[in-house]
C-alpha positions in Angstrom: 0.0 70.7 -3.5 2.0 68.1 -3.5 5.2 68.3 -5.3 6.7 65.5 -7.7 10.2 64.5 -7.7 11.0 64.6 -10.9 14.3 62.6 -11.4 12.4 59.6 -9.9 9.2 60.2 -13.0 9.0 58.1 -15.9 6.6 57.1 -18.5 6.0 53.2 -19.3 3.5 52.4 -22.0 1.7 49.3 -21.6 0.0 48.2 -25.1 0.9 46.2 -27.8 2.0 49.0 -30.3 3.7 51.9 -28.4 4.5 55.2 -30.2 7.5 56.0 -28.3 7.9 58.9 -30.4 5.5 60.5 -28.2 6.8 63.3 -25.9 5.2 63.5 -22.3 6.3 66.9 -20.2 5.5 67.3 -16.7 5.7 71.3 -15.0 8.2 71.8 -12.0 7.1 74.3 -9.0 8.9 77.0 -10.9 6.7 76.7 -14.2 9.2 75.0 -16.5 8.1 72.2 -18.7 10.6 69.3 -18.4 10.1 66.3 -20.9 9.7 63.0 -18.8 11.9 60.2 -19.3 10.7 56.8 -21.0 11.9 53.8 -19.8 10.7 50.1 -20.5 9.7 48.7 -16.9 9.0 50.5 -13.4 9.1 49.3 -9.9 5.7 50.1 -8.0 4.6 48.8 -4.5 7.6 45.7 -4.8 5.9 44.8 -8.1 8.1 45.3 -11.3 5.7 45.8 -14.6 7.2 46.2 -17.7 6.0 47.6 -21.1 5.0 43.5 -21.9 3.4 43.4 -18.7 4.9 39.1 -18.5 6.6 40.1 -15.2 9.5 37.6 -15.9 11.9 40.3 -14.2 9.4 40.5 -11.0 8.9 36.7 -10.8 13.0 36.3 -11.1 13.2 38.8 -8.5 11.1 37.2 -5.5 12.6 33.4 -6.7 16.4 35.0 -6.0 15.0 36.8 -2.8 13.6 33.5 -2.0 16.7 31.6 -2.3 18.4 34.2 -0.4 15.8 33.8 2.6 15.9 29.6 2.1 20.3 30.0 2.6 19.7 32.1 5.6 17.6 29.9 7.5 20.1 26.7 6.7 23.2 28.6 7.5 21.7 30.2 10.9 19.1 27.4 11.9 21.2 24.2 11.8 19.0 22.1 14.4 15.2 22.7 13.6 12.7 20.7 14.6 9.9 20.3 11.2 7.3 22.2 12.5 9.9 25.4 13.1 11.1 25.1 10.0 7.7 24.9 8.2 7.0 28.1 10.2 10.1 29.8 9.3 9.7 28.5 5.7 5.7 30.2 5.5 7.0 33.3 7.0 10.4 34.1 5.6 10.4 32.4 2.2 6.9 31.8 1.2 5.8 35.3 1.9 8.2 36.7 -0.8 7.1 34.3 -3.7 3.3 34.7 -2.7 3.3 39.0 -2.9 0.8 39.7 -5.5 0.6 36.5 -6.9 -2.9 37.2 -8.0 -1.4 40.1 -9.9 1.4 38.3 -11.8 0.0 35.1 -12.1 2.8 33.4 -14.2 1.6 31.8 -17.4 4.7 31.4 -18.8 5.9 27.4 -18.3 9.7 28.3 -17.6 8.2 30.7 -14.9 6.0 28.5 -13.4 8.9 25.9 -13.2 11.1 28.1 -11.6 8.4 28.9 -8.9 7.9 25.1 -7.9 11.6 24.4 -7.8 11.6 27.4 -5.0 8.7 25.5 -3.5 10.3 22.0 -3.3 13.8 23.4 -1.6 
């Protein structure tokens, strides 16, 4: 009984050779068959997956969040001793490049780059 929002439904396709000619149609609560949109990538528990499934946009994603996280501690913390700043590092900027890490374990070597240069700021 629980009703969809339909605006917010898509369809992504995750396999090598996608027929996107394919139509998928979803009934609202008044009985109406409404064609769903396609789109190429979707955003699901902070995790962005696209049709490729390489996770180059999430990966970007939590490296810019990271930064951001890495500016506000200089601009706000000038006078840290090392082991505050190792725990605000662990808790304000590591967390964000460590979600699902075992999910979108990079394999791509500019990705992987980009990760350790995070890491080594």
């Amino acid at each position: 009984m629980l009703n969809f929002n339909i605006k917010k439904c898509q369809v992504v396709s995750f396999e090598r050779h996608v027929d996107k000619g394919y139509t998928y149609n979803i009934c609202d609560s008044n009985s109406h068959i409404i064609p769903l949109e396609r789109g190429n990538k979707v955003l699901d528990l902070g995790v962005w997956f696209d049709e490729k499934l390489s996770f180059s946009e999430h990966i970007q994603t939590k490296i810019n969040k990271a930064y951001m996280m890495l500016g506000i501690i200089k601009r706000n913390f000038k006078h840290l001793t090392v082991p505050t700043f190792v725990l605000l590092y662990t808790s304000m900027v590591r967390s964000h490049i460590d979600y699902c890490s075992s999910v979108c374990a990079s394999y791509k070597k500019r990705d992987i780059e980009a990760l350790e240069k995070v890491q080594k700021s």
